[in-house]
C-alpha positions in Angstrom: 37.8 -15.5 16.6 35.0 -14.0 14.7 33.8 -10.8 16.0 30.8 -8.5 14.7 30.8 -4.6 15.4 27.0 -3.8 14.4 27.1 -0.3 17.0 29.5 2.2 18.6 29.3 4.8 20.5 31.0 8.2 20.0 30.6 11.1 22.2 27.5 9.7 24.2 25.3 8.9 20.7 25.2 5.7 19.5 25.8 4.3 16.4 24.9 1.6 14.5 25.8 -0.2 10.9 24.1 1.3 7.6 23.8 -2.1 6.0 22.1 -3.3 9.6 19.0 -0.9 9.2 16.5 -2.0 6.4 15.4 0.7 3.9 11.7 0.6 4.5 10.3 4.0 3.2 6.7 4.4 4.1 4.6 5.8 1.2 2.1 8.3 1.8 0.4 8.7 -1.3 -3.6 9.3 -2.0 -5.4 5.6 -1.2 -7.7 5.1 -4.1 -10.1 1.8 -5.3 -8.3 0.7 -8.1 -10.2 -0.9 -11.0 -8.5 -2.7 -13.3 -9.0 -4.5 -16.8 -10.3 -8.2 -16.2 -11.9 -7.1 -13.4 -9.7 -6.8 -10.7 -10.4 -4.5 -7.9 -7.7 -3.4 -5.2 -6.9 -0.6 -2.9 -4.0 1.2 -1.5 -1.8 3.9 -1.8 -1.5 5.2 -5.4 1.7 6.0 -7.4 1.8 7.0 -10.6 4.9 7.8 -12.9 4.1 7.8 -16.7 2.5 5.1 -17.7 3.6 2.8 -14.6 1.6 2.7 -11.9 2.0 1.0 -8.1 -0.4 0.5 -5.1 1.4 0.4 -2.0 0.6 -1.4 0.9 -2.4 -3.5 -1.1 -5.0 -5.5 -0.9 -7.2 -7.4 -3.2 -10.8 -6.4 -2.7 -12.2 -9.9 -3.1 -16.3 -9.4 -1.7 -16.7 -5.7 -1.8 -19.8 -5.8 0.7 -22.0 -3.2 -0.5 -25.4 -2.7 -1.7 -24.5 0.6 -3.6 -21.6 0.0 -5.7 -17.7 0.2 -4.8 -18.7 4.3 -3.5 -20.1 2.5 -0.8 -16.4 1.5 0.5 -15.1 5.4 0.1 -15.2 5.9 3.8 -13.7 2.4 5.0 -15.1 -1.3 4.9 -18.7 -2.9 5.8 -19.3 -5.6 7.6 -19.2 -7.8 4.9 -15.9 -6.6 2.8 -13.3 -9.2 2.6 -9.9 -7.8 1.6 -6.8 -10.0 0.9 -3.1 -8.3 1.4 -0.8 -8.3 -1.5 2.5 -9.0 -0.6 4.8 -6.6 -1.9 3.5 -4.0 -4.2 0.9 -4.4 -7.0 2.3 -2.8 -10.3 0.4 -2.3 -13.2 0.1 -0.5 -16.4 -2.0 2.8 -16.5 -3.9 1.9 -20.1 -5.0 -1.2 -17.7 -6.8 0.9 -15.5 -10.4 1.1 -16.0 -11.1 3.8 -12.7 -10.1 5.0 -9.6 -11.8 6.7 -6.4 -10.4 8.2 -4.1 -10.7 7.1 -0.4 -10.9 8.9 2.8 -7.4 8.2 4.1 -8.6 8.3 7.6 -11.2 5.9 6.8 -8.6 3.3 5.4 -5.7 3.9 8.5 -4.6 0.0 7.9 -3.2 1.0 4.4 
């Protein structure tokens, strides 16, 4: 017989296995347009250590929408952005980066 403790409870507080409860760690950082070399555009959550760089929580900006530019999408989408989600996270080389803008966090509550 076969039998699988995943929780116990001690003194009226339960609890459960540390290998059970997935380490997903929410980052929080500035969500900035990302242009990169080639010219791919995404957005999401910025991290930056040296020279390598991550977007958390991404998506490919594949229509950007506007009629003034990628400024345009600073406080959120149009009608007419179409974004793809990254799977994962989107890591890239800083001398590939061609800008960045920073986006009203509030704006962008999905990422």
């Amino acid at each position: 017989m076969n039998q699988e403790l995943n929780e116990v409870e001690i003194n009226g507080i339960k609890y459960i296995r540390k290998d059970s409860v997935k380490d997903v760690k929410e980052y929080t950082g500035d969500v900035k347009i990302v242009v990169l070399q080639r010219g791919w555009v995404y957005i999401g959550r910025f991290e930056r250590n040296g020279n390598d760089c991550k977007l958390h929580n991404a998506y490919n900006i594949r229509i950007w929408g506007t009629t003034k530019g990628l400024p345009e999408l600073v406080n959120g989408m149009t009608s007419k952005t179409v974004l793809d989600k990254c799977d994962g996270i989107v890591e890239f080389d800083y001398l590939t980066v061609v800008h960045t803008i920073t986006c009203n966090s509030e704006a962008w509550k999905q990422i």
